[in-house]
N, C-alpha and C positions, 0 to 999 in steps of 0.2 A: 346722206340725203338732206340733213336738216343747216348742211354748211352755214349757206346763205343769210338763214333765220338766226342760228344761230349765232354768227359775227356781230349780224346787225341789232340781235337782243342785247347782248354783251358790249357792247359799245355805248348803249342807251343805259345801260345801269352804271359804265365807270365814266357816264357824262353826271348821271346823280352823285355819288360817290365825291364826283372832284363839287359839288356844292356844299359851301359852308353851310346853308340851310335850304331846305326846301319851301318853295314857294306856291301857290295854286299856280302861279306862270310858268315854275319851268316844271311841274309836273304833266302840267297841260300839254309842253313841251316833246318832254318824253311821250306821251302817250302818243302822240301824233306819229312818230318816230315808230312808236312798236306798230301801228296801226297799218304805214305806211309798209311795213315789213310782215308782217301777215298776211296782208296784201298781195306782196311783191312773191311771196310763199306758195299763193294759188290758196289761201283759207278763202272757204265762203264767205260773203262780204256783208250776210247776217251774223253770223258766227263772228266775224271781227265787232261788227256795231255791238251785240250784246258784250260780245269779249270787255272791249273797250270802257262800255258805261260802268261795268260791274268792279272795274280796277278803277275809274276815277271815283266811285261811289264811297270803296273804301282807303284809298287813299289823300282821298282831300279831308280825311276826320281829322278832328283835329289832337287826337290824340297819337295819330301817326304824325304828325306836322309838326309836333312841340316833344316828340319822344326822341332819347340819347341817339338812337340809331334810323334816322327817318329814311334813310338810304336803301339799307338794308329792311327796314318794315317794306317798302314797295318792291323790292325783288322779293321778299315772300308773297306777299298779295299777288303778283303776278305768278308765283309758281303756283300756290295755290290754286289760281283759276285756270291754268291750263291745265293742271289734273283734274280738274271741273269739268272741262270741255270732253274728257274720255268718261265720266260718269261714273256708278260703279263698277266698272271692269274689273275683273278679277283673274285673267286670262284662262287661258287653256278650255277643256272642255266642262262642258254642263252634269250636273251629276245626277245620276240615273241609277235607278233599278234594273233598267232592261237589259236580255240578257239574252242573244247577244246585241251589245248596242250597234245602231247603225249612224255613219257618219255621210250627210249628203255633201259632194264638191258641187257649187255649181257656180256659174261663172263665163264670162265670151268666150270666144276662142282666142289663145295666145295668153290668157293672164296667167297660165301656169299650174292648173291645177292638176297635171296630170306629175309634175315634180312633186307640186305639194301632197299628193297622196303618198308619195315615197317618202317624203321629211316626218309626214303624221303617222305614220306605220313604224319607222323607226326612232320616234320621242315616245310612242306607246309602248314601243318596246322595250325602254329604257324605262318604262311605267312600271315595270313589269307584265303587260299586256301582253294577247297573241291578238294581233289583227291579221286580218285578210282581206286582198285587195280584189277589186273587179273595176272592169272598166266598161261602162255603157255607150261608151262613143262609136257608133258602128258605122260613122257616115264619111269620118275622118281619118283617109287614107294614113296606116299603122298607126292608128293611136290605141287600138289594142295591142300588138308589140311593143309597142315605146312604153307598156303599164307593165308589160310581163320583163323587160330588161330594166327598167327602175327596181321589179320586186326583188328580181333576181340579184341585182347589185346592192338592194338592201337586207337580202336573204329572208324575205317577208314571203309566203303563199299567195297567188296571184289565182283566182276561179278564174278559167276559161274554156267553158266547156267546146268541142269543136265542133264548126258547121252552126252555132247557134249565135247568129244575128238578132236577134228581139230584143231589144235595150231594156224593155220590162222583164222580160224572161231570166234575162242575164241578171239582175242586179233579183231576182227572188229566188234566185236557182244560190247565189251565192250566200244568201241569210240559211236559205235549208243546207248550205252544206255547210256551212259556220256552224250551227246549233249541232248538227252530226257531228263534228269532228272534236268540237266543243272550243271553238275560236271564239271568243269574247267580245269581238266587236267587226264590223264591216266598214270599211271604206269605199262609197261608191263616186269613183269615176267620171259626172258625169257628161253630155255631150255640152258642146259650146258652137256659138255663132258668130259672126262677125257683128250681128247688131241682134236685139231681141226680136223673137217673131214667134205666134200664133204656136205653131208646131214644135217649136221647142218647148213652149210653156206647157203646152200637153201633155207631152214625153215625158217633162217633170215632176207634173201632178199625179199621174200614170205612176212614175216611179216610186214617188212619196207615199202614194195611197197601197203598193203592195211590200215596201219596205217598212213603212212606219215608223221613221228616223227621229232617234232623240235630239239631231245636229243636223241644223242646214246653216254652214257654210260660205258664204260667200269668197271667193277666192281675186281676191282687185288688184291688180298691177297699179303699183303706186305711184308708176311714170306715167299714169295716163290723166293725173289730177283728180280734177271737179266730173270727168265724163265715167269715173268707174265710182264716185257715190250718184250720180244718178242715174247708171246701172242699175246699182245694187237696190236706189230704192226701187225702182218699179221688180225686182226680182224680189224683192220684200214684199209687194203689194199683189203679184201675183201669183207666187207658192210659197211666201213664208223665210222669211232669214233667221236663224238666231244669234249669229255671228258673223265677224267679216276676217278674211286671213287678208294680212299687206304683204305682196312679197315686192324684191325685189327693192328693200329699203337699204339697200347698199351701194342704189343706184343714185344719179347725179340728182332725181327729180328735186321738188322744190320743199315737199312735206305736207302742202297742204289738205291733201286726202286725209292723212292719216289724223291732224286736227278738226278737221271737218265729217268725219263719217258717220263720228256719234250722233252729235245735235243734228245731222242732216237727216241721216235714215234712222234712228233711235234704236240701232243696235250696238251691241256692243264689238269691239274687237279683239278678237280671240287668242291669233297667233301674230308673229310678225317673221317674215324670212330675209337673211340679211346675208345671201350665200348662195354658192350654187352647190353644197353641199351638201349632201343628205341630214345631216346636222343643222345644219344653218336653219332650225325653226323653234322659235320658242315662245313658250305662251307669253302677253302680252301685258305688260307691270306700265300702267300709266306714271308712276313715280320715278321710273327709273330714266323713261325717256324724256320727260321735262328734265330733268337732272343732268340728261347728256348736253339736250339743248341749251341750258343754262350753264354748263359748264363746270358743273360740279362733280361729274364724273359719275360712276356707275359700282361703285364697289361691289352689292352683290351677284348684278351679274359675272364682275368680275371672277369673286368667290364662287360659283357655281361651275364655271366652265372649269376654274381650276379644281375642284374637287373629281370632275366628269374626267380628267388626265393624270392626277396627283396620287401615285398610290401614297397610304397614310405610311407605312413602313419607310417607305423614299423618302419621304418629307423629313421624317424623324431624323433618319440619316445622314440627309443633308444638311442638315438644324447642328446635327451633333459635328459633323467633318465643319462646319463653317466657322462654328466656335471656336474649336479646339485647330483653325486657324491653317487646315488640311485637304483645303478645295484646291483640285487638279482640273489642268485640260479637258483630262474624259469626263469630269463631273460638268464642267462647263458644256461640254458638245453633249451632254444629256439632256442637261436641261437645256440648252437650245432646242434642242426636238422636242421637248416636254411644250415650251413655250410656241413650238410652231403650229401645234394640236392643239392648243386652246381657239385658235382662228388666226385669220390675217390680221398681221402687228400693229397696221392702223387701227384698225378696232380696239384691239387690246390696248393700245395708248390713250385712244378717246373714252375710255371707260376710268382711266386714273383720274383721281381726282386735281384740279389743276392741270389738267391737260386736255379738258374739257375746248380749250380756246382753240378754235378750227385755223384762226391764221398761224397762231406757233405750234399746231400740228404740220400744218402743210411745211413748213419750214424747215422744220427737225425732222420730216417723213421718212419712215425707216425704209430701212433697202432691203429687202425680202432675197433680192441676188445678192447681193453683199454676204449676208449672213449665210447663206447657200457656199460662198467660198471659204470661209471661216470654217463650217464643217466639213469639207473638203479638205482644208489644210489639220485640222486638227487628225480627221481620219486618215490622213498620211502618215500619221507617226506612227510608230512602236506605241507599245504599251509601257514601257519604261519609260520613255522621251513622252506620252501623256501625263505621267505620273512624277520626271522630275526634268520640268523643264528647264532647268537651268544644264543639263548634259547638253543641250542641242549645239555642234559648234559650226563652223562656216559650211563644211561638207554636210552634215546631215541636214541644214537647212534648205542645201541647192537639192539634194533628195528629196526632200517634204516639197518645194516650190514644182518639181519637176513631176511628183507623184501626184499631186493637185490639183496641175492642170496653172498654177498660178505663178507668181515672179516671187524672187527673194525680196524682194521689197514687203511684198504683203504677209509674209511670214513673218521678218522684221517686226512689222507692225504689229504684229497679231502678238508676240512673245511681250514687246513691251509695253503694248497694253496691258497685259493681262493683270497687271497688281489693280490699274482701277475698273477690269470686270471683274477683278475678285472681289471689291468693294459693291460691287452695282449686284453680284448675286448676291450678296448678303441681303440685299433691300428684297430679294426676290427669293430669299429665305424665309424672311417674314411671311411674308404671302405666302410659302408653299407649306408655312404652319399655320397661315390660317385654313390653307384648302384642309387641312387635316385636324382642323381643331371644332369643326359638326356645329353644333347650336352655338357655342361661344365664336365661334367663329363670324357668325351670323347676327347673335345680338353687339359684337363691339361693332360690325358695319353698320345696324339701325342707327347705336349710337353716336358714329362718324354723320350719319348722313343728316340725324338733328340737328346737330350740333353746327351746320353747315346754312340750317334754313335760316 
C-alpha cells in the first residue's frame, strides 16, 4: 500500500545520507521532497503543512546541524512525527467492564465490514474470547447469509433469528441471547449505504441506543482515500466513532487515509486488514508501520505471526537438527508450509529488516508458484530419499519430475541447491527460536528496533 511513499521517503534520506554536511538548503530541500510525496500519497494537505513545519522546526536546531550524525537525526525526527500523526494509538479494542461487550460495524456499503466482523470474531477468539455475530443489514440482498457463511467458515455463532427483519430487533435479540448463553461479547453487523443519508443515521442511533456499545467502529476501505476520512468524520459527528478499521491495506491504494484519519477525524485506529483471510486483522501498532514505510522492517510483527504457527517443541527441534548439522528435505518442505502460514511471502519479506526497500522487493519478488513446485517435488519422494538425498540417481529423479508434475531439470535444481537452503534455514532457525523464545524474544526485537532509530 505505502510502495510509492515509501520509495520516495527512502530516496530522500540516502540524498541526506550522501551529504557531507547538512545545510538549512538542502534540508529545505529534502523537505520539499517528503512534502511532495505525501502529497502525491493522497495525505491531507493540512496534515502535510503541519507534518512539514514541525520536521523543519526540529531539524534546522542547530544542535541536530553540528551533531556526529545529522543524517540520521532527521530520519529520526521524521519517524518520530509520523508516529505523531497516529496519536496515542494503542490498537485493538477499548477496555471495558461490560459484559457482554458490544462491538458496533459501521461503515458505506462495500468497505468490508461484513468480512471484518469474521477477522474480529476470530482475533477474539485467539483472545481467548466467545463472540457472536449478527448481522442488521436487512435491506441488502444476502448480507444476512454472507454473515452466517463468514461465521460458519470462522466457526463463530452467528444469532439469526427467522422471519425476523427489525435491524433494532435483531441486534437486542442477540445481546439477550449473548448474556443467556454467556458469550462475552457481540458484533453487530451493521447496514451500509452507498452515500450517508437521514434513515441510516436513525437505524444507527436506534441501534446504539438499545445495544449500548463499548465500540463504534468505523470500518474504511483504504482504496478510497481522503473520501472514507470524511465519511467517517460526519459518522463521528452524527453517532459517535471510537475507532476506525483500514482494510484492504494490501491493496495498491496510495496510504494517505491511513496517515490522515487521526488528525482528520480525531479518532484513533484500531485494527488494520491486510488480507483476504480471516486472519489478515490485527490491531494497529503505529511504530510498526512507520518502520515499514521507512524501511526498517517490522520484526515484531514479524515475531508474532511466527509464534501464532511455530510450535515451541518444533522450534527446539529444529534448533537442535540444524546444529548438529541434520536438516533434511522433509524438514525443509515443513518448514516451507510452516512459512506459507505465516501470510503471503511479500509481506513476510517487507517486515525483515532491510528489506524494507519496496524497489529491491519488487525485484527479488518471491514466487509463491515456484515454491508450490518445490513442494511438490519434495513430496514426490520417499521418505528415505527425503531424508538422504544424496541416494537420488538419474532414474528416481525422472520418477520425482514425473510424480510432480515438473521436469528433471527443476529437481536438478532443487537437490543442488539445497546446501545453500540449508544455509538460508539456518537464518530461519533463528527466527523460529525466537518465535519460541516469549518475552526474550520480544525485548531483543525492542532492542533491534532502537538501536535502528
Amino acid at each position: 500500500m505505502f510502495e510509492s511513499l515509501s520509495t520516495r521517503l527512502q530516496d530522500v534520506f540516502k540524498t541526506l545520507r550522501g551529504e557531507s554536511r547538512l545545510t538549512p538548503e538542502n534540508i529545505e530541500a529534502a523537505l520539499r521532497e517528503i512534502r511532495l510525496a505525501l502529497l502525491e500519497a493522497d495525505v491531507n494537505f493540512k496534515v502535510v503543512k503541519a507534518f512539514v513545519d514541525r520536521v523543519r522546526d526540529k531539524a534546522m536546531d542547530q544542535s541536530v546541524l553540528r551533531s556526529l550524525s545529522p543524517s540520521q537525526q532527521v530520519v529520526k525526527i521524521v519517524r518520530d512525527e509520523m508516529v505523531a500523526l497516529f496519536g496515542d494509538a494503542k490498537g485493538g479494542l477499548q477496555t471495558t467492564n461490560q459484559r457482554p461487550r458490544v462491538v458496533l460495524l459501521l461503515g458505506l456499503q462495500g468497505a468490508g465490514k461484513t468480512t471484518t466482523a469474521g477477522k474480529l470474531g476470530t482475533w477474539l477468539v485467539k483472545q481467548g474470547r466467545h463472540p457472536l455475530l449478527v448481522s442488521t443489514d436487512v435491506k441488502r440482498p444476502a448480507a444476512i447469509q454472507q454473515l452466517n457463511v463468514v461465521g460458519q467458515k470462522a466457526s463463530i455463532r452467528v444469532h439469526d433469528p427467522a422471519g425476523q427483519m427489525d435491524p433494532v430487533a435483531r441486534a437486542k435479540g442477540a445481546v439477550a441471547e449473548a448474556a443467556t448463553l454467556g458469550f462475552d461479547t457481540v458484533i453487530v453487523d451493521t447496514a451500509g449505504r452507498l452515500h450517508i443519508d437521514d434513515d441510516l443515521m436513525d437505524e444507527l442511533v436506534a441501534i446504539k441506543g438499545v445495544t449500548q456499545p463499548s465500540d463504534l467502529l468505523y470500518v474504511a476501505d483504504a482504496m478510497t482515500g481522503q473520501d472514507a476520512i470524511k465519511s467517517a468524520g460526519e459518522f463521528n459527528r452524527r453517532v459517535g466513532v471510537t475507532g476506525v478499521v483500514l482494510t484492504k491495506l494490501d491493496g495498491d491504494a496510495r496510504g494517505g487515509a491511513a496517515l490522515s484519519v487521526v488528525s482528520v477525524v480525531g479518532v484513533p485506529i484500531a485494527f488494520v486488514g491486510s488480507g483476504e483471510r480471516l486472519e489478515d486483522l490485527e490491531p494497529f501498532h503505529p511504530e510498526r508501520v512507520v518502520s515499514r514505510v521507512l524501511g526498517m522492517g517490522d520484526v515484531l510483527s514479524l515475531i508474532e505471526r511466527a509464534e501464532a504457527v511455530v510450535d515451541v517443541e518444533d522450534a527446539q527441534r529444529l534448533e537442535q537438527k540444524l546444529r548438529a548439522n541434520e536438516f533434511t528435505l522433509e524438514d525443509f518442505r515443513d518448514q516451507l508450509r510452516t512459512i506459507r502460514k505465516m501470510g503471503p511471502l511479500e509481506q513476510i519479506m517487507g517486515m525483515l529488516p532491510g528489506m524494507g526497500n519496496l524497489k529491491a522487493l519488487a525485484e527479488n519478488k518471491p514466487d509463491e508458484k515456484q515454491l508450490g513446485r518445490v513442494e511438490a517435488i519434495i513430496g514426490s519422494m520417499t521418505p528415505e530419499e527425503r531424508r538422504k538425498q544424496h541416494i537420488i540417481n538419474g532414474s528416481r529423479r525422472k520418477r520425482i519430475a514425473k510424480g510432480s508434475g515438473t521436469s528433471v531439470e527443476e529437481v536438478n535444481r532443487l537437490l543442488k541447491q539445497f546446501v545453500q537452503m540449508q544455509k538460508m534455514m539456518k537464518q530461519l532457525g533463528g527466527m523460529a527460536g525466537l518465535a519460541g523464545g516469549g518475552k526474550n524474544a520480544r525485548r531483543q526485537a525492542m532492542q533491534m528496533l532502537r538501536n535502528r532509530r
